[in-house]
TIRO-630007 format. One line per 2 residues: number of its first residue (from 1); for each residue x negated, y negated, z of N, C-alpha, C. Coordinates in Angstrom, 3 decimals, padded with zeros to 6 digits, always signed. Example, Ala and Ser with C-alpha at 12.3 -4.5 7.8 and 13.67 -1.06 7.14 Angstrom:
! TIRO-630007
1	-013.190/+005.690/+007.800/-012.300/+004.500/+007.800/-013.200/+003.300/+007.800 | -012.850/+002.250/+007.080/-013.670/+001.060/+007.140/-012.900/-000.030/+007.870
***
This chain:
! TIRO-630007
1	-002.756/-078.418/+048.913/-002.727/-077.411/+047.877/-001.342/-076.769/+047.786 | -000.835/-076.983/+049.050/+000.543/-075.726/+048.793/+001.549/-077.118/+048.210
3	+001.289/-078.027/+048.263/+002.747/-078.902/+047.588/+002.102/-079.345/+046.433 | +000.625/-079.038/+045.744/+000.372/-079.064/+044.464/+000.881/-077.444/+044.023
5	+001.386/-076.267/+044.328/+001.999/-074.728/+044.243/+003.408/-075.494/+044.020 | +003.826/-076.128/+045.031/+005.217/-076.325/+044.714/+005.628/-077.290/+043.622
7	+005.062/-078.280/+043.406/+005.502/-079.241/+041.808/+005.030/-078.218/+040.606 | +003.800/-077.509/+040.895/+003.597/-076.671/+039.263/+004.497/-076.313/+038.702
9	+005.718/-075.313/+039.436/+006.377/-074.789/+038.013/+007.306/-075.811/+037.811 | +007.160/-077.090/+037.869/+008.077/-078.178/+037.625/+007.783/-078.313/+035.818
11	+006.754/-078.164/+035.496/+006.188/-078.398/+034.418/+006.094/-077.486/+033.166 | +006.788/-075.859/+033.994/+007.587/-074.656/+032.851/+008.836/-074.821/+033.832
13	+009.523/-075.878/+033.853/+011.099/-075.929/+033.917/+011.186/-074.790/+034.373 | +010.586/-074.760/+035.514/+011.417/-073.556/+036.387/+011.836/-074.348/+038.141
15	+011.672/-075.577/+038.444/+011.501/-075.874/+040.082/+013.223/-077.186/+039.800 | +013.526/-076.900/+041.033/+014.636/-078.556/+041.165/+013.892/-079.625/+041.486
17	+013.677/-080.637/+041.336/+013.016/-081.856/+041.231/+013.232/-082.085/+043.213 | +014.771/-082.161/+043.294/+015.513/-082.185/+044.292/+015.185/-081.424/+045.598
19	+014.542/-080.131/+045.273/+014.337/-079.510/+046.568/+012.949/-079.413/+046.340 | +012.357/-080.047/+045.763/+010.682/-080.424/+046.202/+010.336/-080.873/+047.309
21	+009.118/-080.541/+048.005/+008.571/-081.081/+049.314/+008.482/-082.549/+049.026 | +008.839/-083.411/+050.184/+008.602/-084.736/+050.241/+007.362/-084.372/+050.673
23	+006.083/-085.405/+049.987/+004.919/-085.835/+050.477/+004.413/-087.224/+049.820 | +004.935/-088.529/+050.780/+004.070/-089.826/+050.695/+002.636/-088.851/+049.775
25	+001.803/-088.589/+050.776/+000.269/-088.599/+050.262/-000.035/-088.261/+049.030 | +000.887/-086.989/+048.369/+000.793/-086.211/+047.138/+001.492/-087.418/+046.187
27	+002.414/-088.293/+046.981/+002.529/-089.229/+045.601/+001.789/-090.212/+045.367 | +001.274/-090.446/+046.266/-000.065/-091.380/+046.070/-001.353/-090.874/+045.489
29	-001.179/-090.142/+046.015/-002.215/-089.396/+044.641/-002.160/-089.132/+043.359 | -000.311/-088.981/+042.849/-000.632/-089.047/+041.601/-000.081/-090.601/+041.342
31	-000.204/-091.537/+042.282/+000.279/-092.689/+041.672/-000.873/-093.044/+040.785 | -002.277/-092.574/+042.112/-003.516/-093.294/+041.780/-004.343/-092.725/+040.452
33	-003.550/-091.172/+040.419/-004.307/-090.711/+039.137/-003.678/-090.756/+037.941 | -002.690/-091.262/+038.338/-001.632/-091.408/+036.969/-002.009/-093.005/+036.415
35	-002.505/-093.763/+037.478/-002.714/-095.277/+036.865/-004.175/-095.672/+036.191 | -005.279/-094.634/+036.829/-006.089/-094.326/+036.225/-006.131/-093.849/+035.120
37	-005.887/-092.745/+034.500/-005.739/-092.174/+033.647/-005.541/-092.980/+032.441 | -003.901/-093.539/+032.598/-003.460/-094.410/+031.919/-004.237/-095.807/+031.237
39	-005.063/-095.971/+032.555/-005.561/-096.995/+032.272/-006.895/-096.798/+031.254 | -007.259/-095.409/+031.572/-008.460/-095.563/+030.744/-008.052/-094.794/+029.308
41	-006.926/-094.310/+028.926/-006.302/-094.619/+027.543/-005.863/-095.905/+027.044 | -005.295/-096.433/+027.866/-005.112/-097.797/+027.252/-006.310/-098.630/+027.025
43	-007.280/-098.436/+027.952/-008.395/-099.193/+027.574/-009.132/-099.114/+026.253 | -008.962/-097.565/+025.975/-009.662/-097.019/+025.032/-008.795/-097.558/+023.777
45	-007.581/-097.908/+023.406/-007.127/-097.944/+022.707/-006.627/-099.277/+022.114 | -006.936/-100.286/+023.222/-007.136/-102.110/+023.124/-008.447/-102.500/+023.207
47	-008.973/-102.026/+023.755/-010.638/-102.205/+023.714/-011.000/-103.703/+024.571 | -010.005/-103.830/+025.339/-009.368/-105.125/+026.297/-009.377/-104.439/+027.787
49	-010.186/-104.522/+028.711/-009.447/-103.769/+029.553/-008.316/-105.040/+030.622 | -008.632/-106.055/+030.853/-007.656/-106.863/+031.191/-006.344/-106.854/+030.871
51	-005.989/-106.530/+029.140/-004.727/-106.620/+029.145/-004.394/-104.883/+029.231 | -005.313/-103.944/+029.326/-005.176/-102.526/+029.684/-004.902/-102.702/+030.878
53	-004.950/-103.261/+031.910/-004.923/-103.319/+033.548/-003.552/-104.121/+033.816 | -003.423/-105.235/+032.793/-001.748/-105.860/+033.102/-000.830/-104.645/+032.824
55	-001.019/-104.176/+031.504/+000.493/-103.255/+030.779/+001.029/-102.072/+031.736 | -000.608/-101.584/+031.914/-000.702/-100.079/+032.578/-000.495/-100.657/+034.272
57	-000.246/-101.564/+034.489/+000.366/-102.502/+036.214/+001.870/-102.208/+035.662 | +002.178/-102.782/+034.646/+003.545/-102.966/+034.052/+003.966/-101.794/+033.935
59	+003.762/-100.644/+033.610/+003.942/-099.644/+032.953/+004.283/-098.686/+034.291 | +003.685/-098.859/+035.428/+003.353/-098.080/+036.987/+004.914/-098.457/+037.477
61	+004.712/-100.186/+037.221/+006.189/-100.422/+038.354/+007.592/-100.304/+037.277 | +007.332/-100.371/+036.007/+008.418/-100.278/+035.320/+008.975/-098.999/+035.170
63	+007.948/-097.937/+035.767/+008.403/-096.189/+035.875/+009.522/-096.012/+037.054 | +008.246/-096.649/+038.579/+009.184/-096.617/+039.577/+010.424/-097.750/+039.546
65	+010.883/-098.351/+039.277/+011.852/-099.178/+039.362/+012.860/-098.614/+038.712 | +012.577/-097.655/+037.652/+013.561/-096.886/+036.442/+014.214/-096.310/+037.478
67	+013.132/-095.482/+037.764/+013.377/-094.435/+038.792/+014.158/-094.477/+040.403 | +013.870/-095.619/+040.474/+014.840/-096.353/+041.912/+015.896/-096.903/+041.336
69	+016.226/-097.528/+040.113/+017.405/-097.969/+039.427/+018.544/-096.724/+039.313 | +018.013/-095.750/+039.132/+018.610/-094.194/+038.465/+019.463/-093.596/+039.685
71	+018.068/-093.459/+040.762/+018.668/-093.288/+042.169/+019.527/-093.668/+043.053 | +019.697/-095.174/+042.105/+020.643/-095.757/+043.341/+022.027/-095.703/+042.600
73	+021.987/-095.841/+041.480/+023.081/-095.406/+040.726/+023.835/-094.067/+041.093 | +022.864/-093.586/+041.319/+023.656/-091.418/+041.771/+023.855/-091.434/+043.249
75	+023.286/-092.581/+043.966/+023.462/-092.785/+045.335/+022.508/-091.834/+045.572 | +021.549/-091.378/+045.472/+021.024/-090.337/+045.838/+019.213/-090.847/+045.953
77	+019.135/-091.962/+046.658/+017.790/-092.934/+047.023/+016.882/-092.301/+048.067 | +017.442/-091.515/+049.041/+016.793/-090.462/+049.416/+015.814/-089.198/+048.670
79	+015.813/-089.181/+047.730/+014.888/-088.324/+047.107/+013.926/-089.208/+046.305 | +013.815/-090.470/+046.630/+013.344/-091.422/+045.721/+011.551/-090.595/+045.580
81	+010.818/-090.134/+046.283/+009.880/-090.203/+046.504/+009.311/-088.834/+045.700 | +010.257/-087.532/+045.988/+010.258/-086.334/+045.216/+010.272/-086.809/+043.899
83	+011.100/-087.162/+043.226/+011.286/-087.688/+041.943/+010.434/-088.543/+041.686 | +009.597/-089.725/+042.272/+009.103/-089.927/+041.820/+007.578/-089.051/+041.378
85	+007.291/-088.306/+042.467/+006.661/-087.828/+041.916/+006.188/-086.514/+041.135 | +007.886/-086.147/+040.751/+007.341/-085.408/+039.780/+007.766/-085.635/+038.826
87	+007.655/-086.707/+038.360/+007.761/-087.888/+036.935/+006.321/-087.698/+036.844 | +005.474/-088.383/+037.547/+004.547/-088.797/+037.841/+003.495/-087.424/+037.567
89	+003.423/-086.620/+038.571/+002.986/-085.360/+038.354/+003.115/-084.761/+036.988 | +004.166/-084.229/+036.591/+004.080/-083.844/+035.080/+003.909/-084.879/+033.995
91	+003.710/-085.741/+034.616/+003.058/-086.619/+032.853/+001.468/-086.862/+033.297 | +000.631/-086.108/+035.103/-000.822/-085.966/+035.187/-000.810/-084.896/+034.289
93	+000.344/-083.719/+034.391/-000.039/-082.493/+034.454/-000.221/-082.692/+031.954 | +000.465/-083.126/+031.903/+000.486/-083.277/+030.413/-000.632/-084.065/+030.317
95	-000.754/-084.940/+031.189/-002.368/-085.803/+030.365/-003.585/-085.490/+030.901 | -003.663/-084.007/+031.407/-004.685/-082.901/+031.635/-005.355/-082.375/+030.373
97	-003.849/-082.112/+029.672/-004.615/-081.128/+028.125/-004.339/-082.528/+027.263 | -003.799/-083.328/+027.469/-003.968/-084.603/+025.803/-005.303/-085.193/+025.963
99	-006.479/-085.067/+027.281/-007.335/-086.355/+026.884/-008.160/-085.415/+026.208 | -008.666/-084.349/+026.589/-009.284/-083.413/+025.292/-008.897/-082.504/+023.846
101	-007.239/-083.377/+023.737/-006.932/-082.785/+022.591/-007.378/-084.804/+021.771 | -007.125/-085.633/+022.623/-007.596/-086.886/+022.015/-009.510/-087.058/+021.684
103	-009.583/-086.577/+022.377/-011.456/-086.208/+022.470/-011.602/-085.833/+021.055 | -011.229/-084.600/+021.012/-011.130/-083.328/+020.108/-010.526/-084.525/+018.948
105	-009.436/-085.256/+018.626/-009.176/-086.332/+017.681/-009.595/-087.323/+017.086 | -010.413/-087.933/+018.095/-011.495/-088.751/+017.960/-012.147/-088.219/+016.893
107	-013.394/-087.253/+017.684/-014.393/-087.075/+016.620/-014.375/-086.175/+015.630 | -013.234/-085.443/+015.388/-012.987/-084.707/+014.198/-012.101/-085.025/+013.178
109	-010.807/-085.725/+013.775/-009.688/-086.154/+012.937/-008.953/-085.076/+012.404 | -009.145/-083.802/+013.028/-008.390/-082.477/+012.441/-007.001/-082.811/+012.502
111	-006.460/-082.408/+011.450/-004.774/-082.312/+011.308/-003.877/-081.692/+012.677 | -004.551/-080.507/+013.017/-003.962/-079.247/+014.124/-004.374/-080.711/+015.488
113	-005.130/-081.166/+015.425/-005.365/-082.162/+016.748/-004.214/-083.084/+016.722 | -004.156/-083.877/+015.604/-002.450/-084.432/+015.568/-001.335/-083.766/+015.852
115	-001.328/-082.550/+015.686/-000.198/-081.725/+015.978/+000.053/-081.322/+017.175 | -001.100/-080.900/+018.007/-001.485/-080.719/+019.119/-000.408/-082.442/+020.093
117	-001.532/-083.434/+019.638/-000.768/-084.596/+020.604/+000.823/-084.605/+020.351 | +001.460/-084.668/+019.064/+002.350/-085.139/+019.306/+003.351/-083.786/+019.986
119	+003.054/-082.421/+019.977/+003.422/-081.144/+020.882/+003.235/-081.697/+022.281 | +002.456/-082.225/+022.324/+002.116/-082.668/+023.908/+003.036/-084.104/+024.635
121	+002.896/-084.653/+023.617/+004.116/-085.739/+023.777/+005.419/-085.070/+023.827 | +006.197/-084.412/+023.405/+007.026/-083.934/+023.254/+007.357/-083.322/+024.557
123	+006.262/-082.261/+025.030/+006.407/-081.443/+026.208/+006.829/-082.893/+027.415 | +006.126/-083.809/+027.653/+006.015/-084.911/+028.329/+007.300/-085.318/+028.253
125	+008.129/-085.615/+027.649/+009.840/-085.930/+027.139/+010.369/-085.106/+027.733 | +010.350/-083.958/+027.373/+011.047/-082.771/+027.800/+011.105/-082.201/+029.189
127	+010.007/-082.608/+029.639/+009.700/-082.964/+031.239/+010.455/-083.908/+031.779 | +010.429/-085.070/+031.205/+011.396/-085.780/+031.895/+012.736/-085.847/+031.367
129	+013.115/-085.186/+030.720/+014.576/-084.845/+030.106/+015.153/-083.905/+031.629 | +014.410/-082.912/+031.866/+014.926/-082.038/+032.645/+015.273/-082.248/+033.824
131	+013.998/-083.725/+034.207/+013.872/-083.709/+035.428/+015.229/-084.474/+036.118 | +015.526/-085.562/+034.814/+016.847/-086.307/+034.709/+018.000/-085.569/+034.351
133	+017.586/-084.827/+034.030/+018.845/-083.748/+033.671/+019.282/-082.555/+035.601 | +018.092/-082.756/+036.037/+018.773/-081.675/+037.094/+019.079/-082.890/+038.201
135	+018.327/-084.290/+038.253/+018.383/-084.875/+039.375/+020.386/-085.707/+038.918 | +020.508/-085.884/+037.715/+021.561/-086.699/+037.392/+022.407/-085.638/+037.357
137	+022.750/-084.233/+037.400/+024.040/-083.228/+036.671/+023.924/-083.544/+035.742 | +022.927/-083.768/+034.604/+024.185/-084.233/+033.236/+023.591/-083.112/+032.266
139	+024.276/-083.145/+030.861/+023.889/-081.768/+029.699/+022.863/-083.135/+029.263 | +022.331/-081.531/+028.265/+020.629/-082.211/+028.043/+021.018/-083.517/+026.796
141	+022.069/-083.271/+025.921/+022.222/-084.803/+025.291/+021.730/-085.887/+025.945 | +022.602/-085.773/+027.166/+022.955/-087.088/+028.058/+021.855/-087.647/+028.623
143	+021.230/-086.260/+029.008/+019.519/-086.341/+029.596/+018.708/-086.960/+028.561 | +018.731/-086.379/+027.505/+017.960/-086.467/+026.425/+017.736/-088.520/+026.116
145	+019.238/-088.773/+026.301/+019.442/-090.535/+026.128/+018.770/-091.322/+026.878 | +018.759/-090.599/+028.105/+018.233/-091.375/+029.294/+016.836/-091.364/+029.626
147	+016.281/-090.366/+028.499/+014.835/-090.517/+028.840/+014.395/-090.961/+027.911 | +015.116/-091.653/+026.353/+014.692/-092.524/+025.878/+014.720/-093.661/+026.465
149	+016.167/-094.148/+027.117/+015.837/-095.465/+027.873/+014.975/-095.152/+028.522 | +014.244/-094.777/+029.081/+012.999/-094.524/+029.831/+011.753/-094.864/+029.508
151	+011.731/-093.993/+028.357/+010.675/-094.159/+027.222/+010.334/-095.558/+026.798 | +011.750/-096.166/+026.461/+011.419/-097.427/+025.816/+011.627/-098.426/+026.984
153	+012.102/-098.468/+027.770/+012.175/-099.170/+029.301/+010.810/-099.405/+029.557 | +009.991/-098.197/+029.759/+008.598/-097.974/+030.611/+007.683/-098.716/+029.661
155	+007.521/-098.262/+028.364/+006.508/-098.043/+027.504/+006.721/-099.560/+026.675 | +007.695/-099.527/+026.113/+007.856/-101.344/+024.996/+007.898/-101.896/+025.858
157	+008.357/-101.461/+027.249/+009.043/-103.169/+028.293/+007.698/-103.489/+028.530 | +006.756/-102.149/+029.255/+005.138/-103.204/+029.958/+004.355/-103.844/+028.830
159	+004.704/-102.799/+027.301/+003.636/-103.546/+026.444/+004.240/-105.333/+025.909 | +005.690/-105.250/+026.016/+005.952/-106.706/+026.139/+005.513/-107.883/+027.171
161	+005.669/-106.782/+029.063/+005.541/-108.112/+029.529/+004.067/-108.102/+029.074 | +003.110/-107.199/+028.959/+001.730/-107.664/+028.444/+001.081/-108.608/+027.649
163	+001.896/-108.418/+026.153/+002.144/-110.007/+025.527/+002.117/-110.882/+026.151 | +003.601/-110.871/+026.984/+003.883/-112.318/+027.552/+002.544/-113.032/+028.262
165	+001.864/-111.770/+028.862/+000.712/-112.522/+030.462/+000.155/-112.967/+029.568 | -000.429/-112.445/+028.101/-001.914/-113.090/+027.550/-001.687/-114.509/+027.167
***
């Protein structure tokens, strides 16, 4: 509980990514709830869960590998584990309030529910803008670039190799 106290205010941009408690266990926990999660949006949204289980495989190691690519670049591979998980952590902590603003989308189709997700997407960016922004030194442009390569690294790369497996 106290190193789920310490990642929270990671998520109102108030914590250093950097002087987060190392905890193996806490990242395995959100490895496992972050791949879950994922998985059962993607499922919901291919209606496949096989190729939901390749992308969202793809999607797990194409985060951490970003993320060990980034690290080793800043020389700074020692925090590999903090960082990762509070990548990881704030995109549980964002897909806390999206699966019942997607619920809420589903069966109503309200306009304010679209607005809602893509606010929530946004926050999710901005999360990892910062987090790359305090672990790299850089201004938020620079951040801002790098968490599109991210974006599109993580997200087009697994839904490609996914293609490829079928």
């Amino acid at each position: 509980m106290d190193t789920l106290k310490n990642y929270l205010p990671l998520c109102w941009f108030k914590s250093n990514p950097l002087e987060l408690i190392r905890s193996v266990s806490f990242f395995k926990q959100n490895l496992i709830f972050y791949f879950i999660v994922e998985f059962l949006l993607q499922a919901n949204m291919t209606d496949d869960p096989l190729e939901s289980f390749y992308e969202v495989s793809f999607e797990t190691l194409l985060t951490l590998l970003f993320i060990g690519v980034m690290l080793a670049l800043n020389k700074s591979m020692y925090a590999f584990i903090q960082i990762s998980t509070a990548v990881l952590f704030c995109s549980n902590a964002v897909s806390f309030f999206v699966i019942p603003v997607l619920v809420w989308l589903t069966i109503s189709e309200n306009t304010i529910s679209y607005y809602l997700v893509g606010l929530l997407i946004f926050w999710d960016y901005a999360l990892t803008t910062y987090i790359i922004k305090r672990v790299l030194t850089l201004n938020i442009a620079a951040s801002a670039v790098v968490s599109l390569f991210y974006v599109t690294f993580t997200y087009f790369g697994a839904y490609t190799l996914g293609q490829l497996v079928q």
